[in-house]
N, C-alpha and C positions, 0 to 999 in steps of 0.2 A: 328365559335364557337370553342374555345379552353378547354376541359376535363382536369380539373389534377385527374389523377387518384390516390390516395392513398395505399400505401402498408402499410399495418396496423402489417402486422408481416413481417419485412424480415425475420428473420431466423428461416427458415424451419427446419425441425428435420434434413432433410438430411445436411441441412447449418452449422446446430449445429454439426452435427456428424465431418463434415470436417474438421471445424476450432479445434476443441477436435484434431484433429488427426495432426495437423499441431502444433498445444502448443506441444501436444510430442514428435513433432519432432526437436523442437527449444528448449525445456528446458530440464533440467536434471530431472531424478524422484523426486528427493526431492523436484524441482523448481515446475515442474507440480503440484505433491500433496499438496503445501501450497498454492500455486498461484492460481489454477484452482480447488483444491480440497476442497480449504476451510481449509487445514489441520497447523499445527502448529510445530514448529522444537523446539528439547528438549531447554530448558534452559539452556544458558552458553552452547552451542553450536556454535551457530554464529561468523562466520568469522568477523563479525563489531560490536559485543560484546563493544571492547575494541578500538577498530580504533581511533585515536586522530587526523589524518591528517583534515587539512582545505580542505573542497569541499561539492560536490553535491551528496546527495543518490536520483539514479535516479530506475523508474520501470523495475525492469527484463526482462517482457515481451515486453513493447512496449517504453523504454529509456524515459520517462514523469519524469521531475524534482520531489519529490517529497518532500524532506526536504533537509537541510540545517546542515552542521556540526556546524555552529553558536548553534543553537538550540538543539542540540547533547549532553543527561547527563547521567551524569553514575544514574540508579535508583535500582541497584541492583537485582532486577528482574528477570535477564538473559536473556533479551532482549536488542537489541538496543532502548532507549527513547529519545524522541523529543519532545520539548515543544510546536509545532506547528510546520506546514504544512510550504513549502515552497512557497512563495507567498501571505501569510497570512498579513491581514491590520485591526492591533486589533482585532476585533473580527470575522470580514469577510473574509471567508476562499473562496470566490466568484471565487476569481483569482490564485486558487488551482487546483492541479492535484488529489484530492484527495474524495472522497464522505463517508459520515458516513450512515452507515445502521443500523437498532436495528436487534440483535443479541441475541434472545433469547434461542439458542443449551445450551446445557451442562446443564438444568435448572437452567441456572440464567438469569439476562437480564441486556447484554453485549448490546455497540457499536462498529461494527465491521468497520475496513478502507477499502475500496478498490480506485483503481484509477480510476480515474473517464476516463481514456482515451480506457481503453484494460479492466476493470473490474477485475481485477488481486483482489485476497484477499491480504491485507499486514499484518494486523494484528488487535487489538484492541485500542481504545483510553477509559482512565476514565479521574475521577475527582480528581485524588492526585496528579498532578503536579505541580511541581515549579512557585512560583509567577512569572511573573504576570499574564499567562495563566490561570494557574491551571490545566493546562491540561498533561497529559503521553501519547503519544501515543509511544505504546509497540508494535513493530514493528521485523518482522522474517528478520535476513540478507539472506536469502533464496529468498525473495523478490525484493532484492535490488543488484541494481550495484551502486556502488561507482566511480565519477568521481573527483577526484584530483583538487583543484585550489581553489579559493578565497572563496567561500563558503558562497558566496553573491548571 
């Protein structure tokens, strides 16, 4: 007879503690506290603000594609915005590195991004974006590495 036995929580407090302590020793404070903190970088701060090169914004923490400089608009904001996820197929974001969560902090009720790969916070997505999405997603360059190239 063959048992599988299920682990219903791998990460233990002491598992949590570890991998916490290993993000800070791979990211900068500011990367940590947006990333892992949940937290947000002032507006028109961000180093990809204004970035026009063709390529890939990929995850800080664990390099997961995440958008597309195709996709890349100025919305004013002070964020970098994106009209959708990289890998997106109309409206199915399936084949995304990307997961939306409801975000109710700050008493309002936000959708928050994170990567679906490392769980990294990136930032928020609404409903005022450019056709034919409609979608912003407002996003911390705090979050993001930038790779260079076709941006396909």
């Amino acid at each position: 007879f063959l048992y599988l036995i299920e682990d219903t929580d791998p990460l233990t407090k002491q598992a949590q503690a570890a991998a916490a302590t290993d993000w800070k020793k791979k990211l900068t404070r500011e990367q940590f506290y947006v990333t892992r903190e949940k937290g947000t970088e002032p507006p028109f701060s961000g180093i990809y603000l204004n970035n026009t090169e063709s390529g890939i914004y990929c995850c800080v923490c664990c390099n997961a594609p995440l958008f597309s400089s195709e996709k890349k608009y100025n919305s004013g904001t002070g964020w970098p915005s994106f009209s959708e996820a990289y890998g997106t197929c109309g409206r199915d974001e399936s084949n995304t590195n990307i997961v939306r969560r409801p975000d109710n902090s700050l008493g309002s009720r936000r959708t928050e991004v994170v990567c679906k790969q490392c769980d990294a916070h990136l930032g928020h997505v609404f409903d005022d974006g450019p056709t034919p999405s409609g979608q912003r997603f407002c996003i911390n360059s705090t979050s993001l590495n930038f790779k260079p190239g076709s941006g396909q």
